[in-house]
TORROVEX-142441 format. One record per residue: residue number from 1; x, y, z of N, C-alpha, C in turn. Coordinates in nm, 2 decimals. Example, Ala and Ser with C-alpha at 12.3 -4.5 7.8 and 13.67 -1.06 7.14 Angstrom:
2
[1; [1.32; -0.57; 0.78]; [1.23; -0.45; 0.78]; [1.32; -0.33; 0.78]]
[2; [1.28; -0.22; 0.71]; [1.37; -0.11; 0.71]; [1.29; 0.00; 0.79]]
END
This chain:
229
[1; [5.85; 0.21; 3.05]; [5.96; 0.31; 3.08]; [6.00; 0.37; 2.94]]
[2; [6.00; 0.53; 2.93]; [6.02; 0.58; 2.79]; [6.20; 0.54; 2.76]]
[3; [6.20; 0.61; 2.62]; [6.35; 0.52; 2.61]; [6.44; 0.66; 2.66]]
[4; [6.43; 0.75; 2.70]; [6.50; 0.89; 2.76]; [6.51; 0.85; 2.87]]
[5; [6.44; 0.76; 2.98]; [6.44; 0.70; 3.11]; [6.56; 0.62; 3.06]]
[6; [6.56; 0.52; 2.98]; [6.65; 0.43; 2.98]; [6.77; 0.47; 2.97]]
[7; [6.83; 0.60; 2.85]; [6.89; 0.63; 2.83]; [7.00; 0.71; 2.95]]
[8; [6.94; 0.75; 3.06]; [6.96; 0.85; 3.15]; [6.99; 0.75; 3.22]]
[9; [6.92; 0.65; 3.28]; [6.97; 0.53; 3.36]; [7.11; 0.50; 3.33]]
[10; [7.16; 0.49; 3.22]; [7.27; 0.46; 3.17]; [7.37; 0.53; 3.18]]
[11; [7.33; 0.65; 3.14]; [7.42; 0.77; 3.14]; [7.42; 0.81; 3.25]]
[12; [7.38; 0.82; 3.38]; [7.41; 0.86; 3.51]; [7.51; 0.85; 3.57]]
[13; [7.59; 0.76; 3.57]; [7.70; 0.78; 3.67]; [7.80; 0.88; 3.58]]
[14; [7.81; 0.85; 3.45]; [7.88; 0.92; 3.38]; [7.87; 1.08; 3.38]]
[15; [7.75; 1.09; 3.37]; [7.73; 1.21; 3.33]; [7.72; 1.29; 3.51]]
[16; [7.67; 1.22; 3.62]; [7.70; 1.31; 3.75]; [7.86; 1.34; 3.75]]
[17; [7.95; 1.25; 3.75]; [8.11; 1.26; 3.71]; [8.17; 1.36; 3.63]]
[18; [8.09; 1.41; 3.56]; [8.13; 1.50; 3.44]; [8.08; 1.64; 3.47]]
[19; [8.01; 1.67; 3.59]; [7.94; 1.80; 3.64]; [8.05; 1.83; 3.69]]
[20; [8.09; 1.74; 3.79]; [8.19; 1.75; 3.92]; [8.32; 1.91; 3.91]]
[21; [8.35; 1.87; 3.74]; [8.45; 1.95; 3.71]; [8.41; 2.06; 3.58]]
[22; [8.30; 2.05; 3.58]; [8.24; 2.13; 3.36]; [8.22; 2.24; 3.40]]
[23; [8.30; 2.32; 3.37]; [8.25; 2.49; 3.35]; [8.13; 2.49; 3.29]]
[24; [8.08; 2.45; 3.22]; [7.91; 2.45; 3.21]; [7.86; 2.50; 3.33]]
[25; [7.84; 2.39; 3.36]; [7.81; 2.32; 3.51]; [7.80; 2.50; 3.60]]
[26; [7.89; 2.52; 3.65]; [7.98; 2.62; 3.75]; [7.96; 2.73; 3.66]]
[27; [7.87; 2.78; 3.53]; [7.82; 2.85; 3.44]; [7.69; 2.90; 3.52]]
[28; [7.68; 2.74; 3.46]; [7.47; 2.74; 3.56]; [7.49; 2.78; 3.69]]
[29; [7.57; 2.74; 3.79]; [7.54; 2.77; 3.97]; [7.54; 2.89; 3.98]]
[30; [7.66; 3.00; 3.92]; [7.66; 3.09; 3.93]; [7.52; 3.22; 3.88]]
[31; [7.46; 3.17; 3.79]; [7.34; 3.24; 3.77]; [7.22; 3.15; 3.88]]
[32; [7.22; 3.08; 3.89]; [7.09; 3.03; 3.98]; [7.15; 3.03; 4.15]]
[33; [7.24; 3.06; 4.17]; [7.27; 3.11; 4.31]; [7.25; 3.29; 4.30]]
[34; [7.26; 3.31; 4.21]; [7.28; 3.49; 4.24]; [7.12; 3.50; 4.25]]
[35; [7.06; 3.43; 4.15]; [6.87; 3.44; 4.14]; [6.82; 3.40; 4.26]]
[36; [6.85; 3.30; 4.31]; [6.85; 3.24; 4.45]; [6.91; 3.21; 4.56]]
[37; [6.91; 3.31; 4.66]; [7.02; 3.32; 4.76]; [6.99; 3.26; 4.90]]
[38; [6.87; 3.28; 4.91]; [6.82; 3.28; 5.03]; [6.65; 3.23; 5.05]]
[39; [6.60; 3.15; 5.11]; [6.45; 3.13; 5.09]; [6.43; 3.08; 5.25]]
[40; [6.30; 3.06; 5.28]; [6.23; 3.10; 5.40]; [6.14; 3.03; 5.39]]
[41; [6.18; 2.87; 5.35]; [6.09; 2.75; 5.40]; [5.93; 2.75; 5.28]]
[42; [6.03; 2.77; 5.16]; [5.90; 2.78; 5.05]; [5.93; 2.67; 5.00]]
[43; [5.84; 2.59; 4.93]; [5.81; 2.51; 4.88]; [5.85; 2.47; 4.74]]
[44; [5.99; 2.43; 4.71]; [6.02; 2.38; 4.61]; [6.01; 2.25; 4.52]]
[45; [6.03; 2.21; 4.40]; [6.05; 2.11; 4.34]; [6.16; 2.14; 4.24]]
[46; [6.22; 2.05; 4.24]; [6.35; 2.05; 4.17]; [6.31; 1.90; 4.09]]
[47; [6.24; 1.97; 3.93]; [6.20; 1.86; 3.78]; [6.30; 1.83; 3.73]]
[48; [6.29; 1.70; 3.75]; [6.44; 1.63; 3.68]; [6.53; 1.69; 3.73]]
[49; [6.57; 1.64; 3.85]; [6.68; 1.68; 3.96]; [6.79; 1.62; 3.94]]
[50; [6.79; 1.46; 3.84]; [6.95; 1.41; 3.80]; [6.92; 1.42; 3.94]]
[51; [7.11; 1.45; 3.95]; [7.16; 1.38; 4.06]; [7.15; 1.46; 4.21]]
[52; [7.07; 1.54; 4.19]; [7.06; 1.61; 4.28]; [7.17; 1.73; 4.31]]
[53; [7.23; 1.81; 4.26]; [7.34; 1.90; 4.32]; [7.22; 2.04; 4.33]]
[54; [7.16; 2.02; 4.30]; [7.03; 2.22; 4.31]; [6.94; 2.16; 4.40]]
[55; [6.87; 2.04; 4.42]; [6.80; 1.98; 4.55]; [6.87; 2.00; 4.68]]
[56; [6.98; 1.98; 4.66]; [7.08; 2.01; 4.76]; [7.09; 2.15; 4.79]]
[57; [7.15; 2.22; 4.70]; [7.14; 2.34; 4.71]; [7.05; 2.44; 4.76]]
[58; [6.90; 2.37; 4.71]; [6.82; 2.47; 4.76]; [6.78; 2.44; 4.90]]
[59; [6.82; 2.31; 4.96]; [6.79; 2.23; 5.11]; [6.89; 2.35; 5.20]]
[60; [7.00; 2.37; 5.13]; [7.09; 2.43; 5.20]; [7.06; 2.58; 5.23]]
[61; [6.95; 2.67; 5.09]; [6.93; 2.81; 5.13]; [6.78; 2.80; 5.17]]
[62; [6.74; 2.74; 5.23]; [6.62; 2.73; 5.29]; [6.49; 2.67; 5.22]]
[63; [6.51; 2.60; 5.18]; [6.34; 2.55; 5.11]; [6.33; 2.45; 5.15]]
[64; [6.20; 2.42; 5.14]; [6.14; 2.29; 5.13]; [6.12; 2.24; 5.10]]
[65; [6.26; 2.11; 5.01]; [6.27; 2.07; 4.87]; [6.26; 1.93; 4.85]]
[66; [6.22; 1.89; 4.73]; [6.19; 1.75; 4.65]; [6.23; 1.76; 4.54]]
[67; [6.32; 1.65; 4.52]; [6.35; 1.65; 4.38]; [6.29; 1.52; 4.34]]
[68; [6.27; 1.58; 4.19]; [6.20; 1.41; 4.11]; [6.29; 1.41; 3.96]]
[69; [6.26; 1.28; 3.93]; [6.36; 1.24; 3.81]; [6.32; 1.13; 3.80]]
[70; [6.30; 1.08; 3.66]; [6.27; 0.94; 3.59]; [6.36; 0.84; 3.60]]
[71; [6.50; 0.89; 3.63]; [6.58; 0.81; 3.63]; [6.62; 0.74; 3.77]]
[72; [6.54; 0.61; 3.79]; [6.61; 0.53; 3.89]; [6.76; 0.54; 3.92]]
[73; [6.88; 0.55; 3.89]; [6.99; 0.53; 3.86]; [7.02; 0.71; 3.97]]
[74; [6.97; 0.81; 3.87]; [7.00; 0.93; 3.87]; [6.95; 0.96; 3.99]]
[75; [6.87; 0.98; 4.06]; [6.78; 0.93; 4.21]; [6.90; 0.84; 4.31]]
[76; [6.93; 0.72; 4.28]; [6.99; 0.65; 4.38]; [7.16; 0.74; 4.40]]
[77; [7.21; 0.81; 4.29]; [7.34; 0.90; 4.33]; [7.30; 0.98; 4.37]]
[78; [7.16; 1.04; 4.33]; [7.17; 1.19; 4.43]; [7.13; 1.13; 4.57]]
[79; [7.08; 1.01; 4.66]; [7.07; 1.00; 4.79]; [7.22; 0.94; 4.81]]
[80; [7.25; 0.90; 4.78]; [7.40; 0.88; 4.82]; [7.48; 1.00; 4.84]]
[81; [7.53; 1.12; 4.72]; [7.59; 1.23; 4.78]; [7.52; 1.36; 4.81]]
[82; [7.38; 1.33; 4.82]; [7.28; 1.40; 4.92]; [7.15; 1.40; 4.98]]
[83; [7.19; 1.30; 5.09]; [7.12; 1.19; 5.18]; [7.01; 1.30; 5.21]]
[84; [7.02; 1.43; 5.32]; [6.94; 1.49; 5.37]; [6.82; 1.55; 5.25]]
[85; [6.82; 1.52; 5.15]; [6.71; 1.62; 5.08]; [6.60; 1.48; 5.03]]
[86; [6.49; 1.51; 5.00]; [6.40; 1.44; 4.95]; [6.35; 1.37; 4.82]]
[87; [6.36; 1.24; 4.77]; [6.35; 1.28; 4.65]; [6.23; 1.14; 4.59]]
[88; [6.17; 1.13; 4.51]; [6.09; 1.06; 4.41]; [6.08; 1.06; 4.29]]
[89; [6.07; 0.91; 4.27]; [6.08; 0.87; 4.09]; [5.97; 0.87; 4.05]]
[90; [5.96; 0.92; 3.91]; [5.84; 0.99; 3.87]; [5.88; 1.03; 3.73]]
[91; [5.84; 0.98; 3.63]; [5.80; 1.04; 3.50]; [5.76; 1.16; 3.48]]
[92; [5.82; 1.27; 3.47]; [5.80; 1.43; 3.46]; [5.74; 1.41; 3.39]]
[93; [5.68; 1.36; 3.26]; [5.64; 1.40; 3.12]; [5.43; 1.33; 3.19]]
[94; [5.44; 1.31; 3.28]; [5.35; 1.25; 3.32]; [5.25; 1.31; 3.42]]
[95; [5.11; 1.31; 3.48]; [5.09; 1.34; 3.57]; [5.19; 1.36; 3.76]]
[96; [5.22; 1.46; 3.76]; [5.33; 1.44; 3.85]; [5.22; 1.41; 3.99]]
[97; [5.31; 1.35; 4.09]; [5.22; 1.28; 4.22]; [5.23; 1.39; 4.39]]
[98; [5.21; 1.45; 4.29]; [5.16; 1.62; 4.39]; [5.01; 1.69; 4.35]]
[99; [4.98; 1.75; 4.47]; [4.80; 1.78; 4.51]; [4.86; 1.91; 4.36]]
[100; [4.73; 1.96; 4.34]; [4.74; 2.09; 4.25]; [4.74; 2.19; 4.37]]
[101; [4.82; 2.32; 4.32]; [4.88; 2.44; 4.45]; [4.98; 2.41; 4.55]]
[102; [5.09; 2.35; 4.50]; [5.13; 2.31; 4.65]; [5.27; 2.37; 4.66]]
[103; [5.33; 2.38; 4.51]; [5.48; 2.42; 4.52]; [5.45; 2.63; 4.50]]
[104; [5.57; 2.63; 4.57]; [5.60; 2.80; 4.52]; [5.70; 2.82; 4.41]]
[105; [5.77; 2.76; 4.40]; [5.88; 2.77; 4.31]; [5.93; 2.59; 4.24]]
[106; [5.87; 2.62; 4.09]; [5.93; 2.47; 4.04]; [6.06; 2.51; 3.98]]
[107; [6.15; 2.44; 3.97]; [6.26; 2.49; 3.93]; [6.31; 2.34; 3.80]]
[108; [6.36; 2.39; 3.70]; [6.39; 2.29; 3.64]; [6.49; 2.31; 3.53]]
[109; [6.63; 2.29; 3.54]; [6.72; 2.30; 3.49]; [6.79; 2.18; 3.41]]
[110; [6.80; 2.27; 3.25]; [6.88; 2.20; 3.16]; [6.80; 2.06; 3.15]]
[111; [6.70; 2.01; 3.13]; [6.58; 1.94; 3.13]; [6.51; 1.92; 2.98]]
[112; [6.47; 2.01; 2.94]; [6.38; 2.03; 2.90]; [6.39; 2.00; 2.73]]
[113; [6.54; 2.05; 2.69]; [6.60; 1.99; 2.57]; [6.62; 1.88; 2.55]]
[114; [6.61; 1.79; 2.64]; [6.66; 1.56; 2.68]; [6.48; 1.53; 2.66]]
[115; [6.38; 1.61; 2.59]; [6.25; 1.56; 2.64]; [6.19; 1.56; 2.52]]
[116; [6.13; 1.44; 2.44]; [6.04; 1.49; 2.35]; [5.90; 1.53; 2.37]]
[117; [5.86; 1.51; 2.45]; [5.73; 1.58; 2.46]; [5.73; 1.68; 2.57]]
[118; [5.75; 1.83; 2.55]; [5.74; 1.88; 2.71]; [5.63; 2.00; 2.72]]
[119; [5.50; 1.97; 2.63]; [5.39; 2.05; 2.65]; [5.34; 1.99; 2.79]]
[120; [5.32; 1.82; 2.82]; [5.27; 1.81; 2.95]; [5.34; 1.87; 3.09]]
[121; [5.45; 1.87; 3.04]; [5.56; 1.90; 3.17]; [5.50; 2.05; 3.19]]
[122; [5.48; 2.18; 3.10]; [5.44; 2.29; 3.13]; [5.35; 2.29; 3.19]]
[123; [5.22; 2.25; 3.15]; [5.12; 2.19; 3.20]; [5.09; 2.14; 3.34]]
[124; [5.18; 2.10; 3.40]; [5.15; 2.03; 3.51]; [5.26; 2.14; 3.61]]
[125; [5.34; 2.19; 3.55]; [5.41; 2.34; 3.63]; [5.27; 2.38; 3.69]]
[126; [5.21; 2.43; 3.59]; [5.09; 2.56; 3.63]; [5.01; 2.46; 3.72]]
[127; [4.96; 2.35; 3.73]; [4.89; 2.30; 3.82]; [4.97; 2.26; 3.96]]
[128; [5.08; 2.23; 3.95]; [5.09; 2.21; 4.05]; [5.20; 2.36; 4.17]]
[129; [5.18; 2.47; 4.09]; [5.22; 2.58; 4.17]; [5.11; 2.68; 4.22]]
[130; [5.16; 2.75; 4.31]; [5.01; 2.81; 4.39]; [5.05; 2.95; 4.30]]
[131; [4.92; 3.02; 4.31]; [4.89; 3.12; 4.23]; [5.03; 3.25; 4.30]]
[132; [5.08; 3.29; 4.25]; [5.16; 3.36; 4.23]; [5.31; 3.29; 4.22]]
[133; [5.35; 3.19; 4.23]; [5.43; 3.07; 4.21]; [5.53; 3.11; 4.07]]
[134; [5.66; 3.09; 4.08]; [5.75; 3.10; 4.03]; [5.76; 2.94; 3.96]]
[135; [5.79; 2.92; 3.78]; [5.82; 2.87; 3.73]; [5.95; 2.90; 3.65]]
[136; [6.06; 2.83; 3.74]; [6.17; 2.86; 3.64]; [6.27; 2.80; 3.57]]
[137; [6.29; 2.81; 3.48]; [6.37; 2.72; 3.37]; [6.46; 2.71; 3.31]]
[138; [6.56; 2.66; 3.27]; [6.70; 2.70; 3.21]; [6.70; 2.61; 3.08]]
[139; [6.73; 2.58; 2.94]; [6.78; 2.52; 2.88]; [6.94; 2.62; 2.76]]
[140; [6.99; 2.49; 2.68]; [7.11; 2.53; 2.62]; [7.04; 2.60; 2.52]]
[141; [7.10; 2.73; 2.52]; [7.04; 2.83; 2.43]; [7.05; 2.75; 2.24]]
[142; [6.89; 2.80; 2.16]; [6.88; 2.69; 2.04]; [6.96; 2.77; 1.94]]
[143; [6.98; 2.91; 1.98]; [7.01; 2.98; 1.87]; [7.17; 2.92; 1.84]]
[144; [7.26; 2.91; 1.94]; [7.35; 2.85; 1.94]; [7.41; 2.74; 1.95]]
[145; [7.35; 2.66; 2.00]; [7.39; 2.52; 2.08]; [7.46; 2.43; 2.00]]
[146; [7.38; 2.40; 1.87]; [7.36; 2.29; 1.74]; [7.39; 2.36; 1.65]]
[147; [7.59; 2.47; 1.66]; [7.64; 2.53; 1.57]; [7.82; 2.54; 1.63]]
[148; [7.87; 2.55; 1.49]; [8.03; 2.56; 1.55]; [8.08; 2.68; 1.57]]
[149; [8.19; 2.68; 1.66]; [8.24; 2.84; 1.72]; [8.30; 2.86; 1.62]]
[150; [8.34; 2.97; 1.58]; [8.48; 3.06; 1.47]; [8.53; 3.11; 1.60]]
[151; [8.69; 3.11; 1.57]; [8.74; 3.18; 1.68]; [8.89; 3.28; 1.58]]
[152; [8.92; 3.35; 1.61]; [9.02; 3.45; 1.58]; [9.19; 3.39; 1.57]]
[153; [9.26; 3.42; 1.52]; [9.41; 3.39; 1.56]; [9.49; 3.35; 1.69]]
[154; [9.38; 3.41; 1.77]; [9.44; 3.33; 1.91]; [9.35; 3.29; 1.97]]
[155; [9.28; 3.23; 1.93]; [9.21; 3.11; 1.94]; [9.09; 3.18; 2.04]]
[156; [9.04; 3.29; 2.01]; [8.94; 3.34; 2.09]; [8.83; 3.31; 2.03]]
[157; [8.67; 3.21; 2.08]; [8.56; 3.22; 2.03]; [8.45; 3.30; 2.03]]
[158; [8.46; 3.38; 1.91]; [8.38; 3.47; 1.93]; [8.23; 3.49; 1.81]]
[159; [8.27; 3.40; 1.82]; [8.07; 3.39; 1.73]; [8.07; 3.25; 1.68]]
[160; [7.93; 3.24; 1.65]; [7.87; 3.09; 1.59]; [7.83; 3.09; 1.50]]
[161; [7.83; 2.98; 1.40]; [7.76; 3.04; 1.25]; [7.62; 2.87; 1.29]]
[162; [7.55; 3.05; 1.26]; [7.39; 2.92; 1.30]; [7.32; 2.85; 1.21]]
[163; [7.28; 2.72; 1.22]; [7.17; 2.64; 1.14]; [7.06; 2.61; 1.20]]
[164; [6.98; 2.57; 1.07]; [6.87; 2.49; 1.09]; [6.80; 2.55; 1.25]]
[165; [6.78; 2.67; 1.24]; [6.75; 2.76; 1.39]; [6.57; 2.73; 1.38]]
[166; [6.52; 2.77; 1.28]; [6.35; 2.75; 1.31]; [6.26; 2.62; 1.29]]
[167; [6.36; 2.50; 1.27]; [6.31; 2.41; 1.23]; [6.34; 2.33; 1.37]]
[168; [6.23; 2.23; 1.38]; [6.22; 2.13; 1.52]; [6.29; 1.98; 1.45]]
[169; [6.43; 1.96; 1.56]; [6.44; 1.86; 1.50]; [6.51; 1.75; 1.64]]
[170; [6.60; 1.64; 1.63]; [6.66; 1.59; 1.69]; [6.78; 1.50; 1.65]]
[171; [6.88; 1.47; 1.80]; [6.97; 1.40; 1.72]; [7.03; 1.33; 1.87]]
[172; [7.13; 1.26; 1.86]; [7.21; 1.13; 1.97]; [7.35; 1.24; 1.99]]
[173; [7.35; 1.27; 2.13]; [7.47; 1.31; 2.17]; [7.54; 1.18; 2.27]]
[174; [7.68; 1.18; 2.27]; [7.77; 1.07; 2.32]; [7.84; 1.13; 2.44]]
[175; [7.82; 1.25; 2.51]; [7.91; 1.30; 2.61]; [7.90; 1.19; 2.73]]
[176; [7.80; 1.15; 2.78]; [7.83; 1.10; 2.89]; [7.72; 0.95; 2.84]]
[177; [7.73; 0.88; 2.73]; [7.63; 0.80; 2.66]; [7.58; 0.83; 2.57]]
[178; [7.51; 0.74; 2.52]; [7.38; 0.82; 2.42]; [7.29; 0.86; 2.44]]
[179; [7.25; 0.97; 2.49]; [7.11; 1.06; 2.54]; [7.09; 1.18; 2.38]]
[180; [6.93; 1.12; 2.36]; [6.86; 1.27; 2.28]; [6.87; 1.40; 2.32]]
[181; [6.88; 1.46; 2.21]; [6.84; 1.63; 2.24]; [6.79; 1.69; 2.16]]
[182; [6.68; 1.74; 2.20]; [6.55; 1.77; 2.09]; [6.58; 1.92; 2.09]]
[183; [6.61; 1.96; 1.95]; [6.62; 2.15; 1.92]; [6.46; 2.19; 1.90]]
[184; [6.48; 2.30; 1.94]; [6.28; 2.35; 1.91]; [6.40; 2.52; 1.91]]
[185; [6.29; 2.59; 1.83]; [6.35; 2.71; 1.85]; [6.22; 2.79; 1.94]]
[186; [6.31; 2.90; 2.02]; [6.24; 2.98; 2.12]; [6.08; 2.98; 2.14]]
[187; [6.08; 3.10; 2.07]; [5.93; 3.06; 1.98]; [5.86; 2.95; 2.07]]
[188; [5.90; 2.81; 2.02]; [5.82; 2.75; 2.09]; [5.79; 2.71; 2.25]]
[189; [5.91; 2.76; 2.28]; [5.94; 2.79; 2.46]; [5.81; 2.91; 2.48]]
[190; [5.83; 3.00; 2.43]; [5.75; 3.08; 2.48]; [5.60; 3.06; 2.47]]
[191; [5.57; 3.06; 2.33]; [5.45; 2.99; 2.31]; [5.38; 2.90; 2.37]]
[192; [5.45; 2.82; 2.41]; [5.38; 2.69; 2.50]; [5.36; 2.71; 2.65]]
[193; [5.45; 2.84; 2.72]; [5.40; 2.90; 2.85]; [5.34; 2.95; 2.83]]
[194; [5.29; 3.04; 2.76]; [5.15; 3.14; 2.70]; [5.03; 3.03; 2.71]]
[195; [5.05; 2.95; 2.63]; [4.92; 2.87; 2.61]; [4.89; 2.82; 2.74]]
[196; [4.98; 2.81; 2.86]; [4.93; 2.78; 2.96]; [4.93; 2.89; 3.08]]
[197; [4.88; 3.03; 3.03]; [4.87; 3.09; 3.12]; [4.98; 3.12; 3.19]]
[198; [5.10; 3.11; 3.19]; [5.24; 3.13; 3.25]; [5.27; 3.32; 3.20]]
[199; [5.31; 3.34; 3.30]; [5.37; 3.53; 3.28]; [5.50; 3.53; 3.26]]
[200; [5.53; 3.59; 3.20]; [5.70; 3.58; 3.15]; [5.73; 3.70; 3.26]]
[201; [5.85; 3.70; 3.35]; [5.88; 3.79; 3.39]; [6.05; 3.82; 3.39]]
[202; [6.11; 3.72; 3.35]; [6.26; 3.75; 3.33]; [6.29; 3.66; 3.24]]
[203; [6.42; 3.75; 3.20]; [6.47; 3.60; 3.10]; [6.62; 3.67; 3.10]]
[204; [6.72; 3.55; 3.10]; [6.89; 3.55; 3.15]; [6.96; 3.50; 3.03]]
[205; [7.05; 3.57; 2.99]; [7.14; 3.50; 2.86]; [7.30; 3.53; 2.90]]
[206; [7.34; 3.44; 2.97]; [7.46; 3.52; 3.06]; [7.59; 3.50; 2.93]]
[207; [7.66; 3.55; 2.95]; [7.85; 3.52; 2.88]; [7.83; 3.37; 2.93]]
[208; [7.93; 3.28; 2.85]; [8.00; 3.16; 2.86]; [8.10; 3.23; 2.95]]
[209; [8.13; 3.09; 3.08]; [8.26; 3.12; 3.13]; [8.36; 2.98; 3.15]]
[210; [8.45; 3.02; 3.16]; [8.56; 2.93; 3.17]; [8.60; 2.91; 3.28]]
[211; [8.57; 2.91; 3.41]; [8.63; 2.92; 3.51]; [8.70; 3.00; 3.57]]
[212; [8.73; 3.12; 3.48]; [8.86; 3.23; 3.51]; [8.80; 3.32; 3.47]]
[213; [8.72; 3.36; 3.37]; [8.65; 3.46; 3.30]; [8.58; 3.45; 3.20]]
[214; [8.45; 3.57; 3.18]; [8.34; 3.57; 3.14]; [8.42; 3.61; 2.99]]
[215; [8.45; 3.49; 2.88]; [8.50; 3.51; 2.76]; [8.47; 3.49; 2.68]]
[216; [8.32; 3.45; 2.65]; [8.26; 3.44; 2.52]; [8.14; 3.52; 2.47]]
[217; [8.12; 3.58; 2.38]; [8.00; 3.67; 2.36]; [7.89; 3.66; 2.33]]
[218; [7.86; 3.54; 2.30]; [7.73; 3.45; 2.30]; [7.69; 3.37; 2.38]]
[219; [7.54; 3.36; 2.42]; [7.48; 3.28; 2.59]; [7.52; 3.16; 2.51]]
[220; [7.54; 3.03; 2.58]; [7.55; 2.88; 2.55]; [7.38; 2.86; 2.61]]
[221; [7.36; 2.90; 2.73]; [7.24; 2.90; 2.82]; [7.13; 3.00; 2.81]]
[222; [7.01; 2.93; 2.81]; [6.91; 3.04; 2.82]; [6.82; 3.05; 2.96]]
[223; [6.80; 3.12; 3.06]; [6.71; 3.10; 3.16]; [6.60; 3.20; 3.19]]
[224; [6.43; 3.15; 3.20]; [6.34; 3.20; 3.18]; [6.28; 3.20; 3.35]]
[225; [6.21; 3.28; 3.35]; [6.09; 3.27; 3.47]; [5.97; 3.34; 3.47]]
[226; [5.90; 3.22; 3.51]; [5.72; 3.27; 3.49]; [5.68; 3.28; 3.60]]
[227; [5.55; 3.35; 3.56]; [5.44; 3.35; 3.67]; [5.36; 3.26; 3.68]]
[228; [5.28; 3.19; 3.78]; [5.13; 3.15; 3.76]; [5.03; 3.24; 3.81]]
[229; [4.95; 3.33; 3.79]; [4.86; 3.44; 3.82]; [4.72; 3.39; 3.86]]
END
């Protein structure tokens, strides 16, 4: 078991508890409900589903969905507060235990930055989606993430002063445990769908919101979607 499995094991109850109420959180729904409203019995996977709240989600607008996650822990709360959707433990970073062509849409949110190695994880996107297949993705934007706000006289945040932006590095965050988060800059997001044949067809950098309004002028979030051709 990698030590990111262990780590997440640990951090699971914590960190599903801490979605419940995070404008983060209600940041992301709001852009991946507007992208996804409605579907018609297509074939999803939800990579590294945690606790399940977008497995759920997408059971609810019509798909045909499975979520997978390394974390035993993170798996047993999403069938507790969401029994009806499907789910398996499974090492993303690994050959995943699906035929090649079978999903339409992989979906995988805020993932991908908790992972030191996620060339295999792209990798196994393209194989296991059918040719015209939607790969879509979200992580915390790098340009910003691993930088402090400046904010104005009345406490408005309106810019970040950025570091160490092109260098690949990592470090221990404590929000809900000790879980890694590996910075890579863009660049290598993109790069590493190219090398696998992936089409770029959108990409989303919404406002930060606070639950009341869209008040910050820099994305926190970045979200991408490919093709498989």
């Amino acid at each position: 078991m990698s030590k990111a499995i262990v780590q997440w094991d640990k951090s699971a109850k914590a960190y599903a508890e801490s979605q419940e109420c995070s404008e983060f959180a209600e940041s992301n729904k709001m852009v991946v409900h507007s992208r996804f409203s409605k579907l018609h019995g297509e074939y999803v996977l939800d990579l590294g589903c945690g606790f399940g709240c977008y497995t759920e989600y997408f059971r609810s607008i019509g798909a045909k969905i499975i979520g997978v996650d390394g974390s035993a822990e993170m798996i047993n709360i999403a069938k507790d507060k969401y029994p009806d959707c499907d789910y398996k433990i499974a090492d993303i970073t690994q050959r995943l235990p699906f035929d090649s062509n079978t999903f339409d849409i992989v979906f995988c949110n805020q993932v991908l930055m908790d992972i030191e190695d996620i060339a295999p994880i792209f990798a196994e996107a393209k194989r296991i989606l059918r040719n015209g297949g939607t790969f879509y993705f979200s992580i915390v934007h790098p340009a910003f993430y691993d930088s402090e706000w400046q904010t104005d006289e009345n406490g408005y945040k309106y810019a970040k002063a950025m570091k160490a932006y092109i260098d690949k590095y990592s470090f221990t965050q404590t929000f809900w445990g000790e879980t890694a988060h590996f910075h890579r800059p863009l660049s290598y997001y993109l790069n590493l769908a190219s090398d696998n044949g992936l089409i770029l067809t959108h990409v989303e950098e919404p406002k930060s919101y606070d639950g009341v309004r869209k008040n910050k002028d820099l994305p926190l979030f970045i979200f991408f979607e490919y093709k498989k051709i």
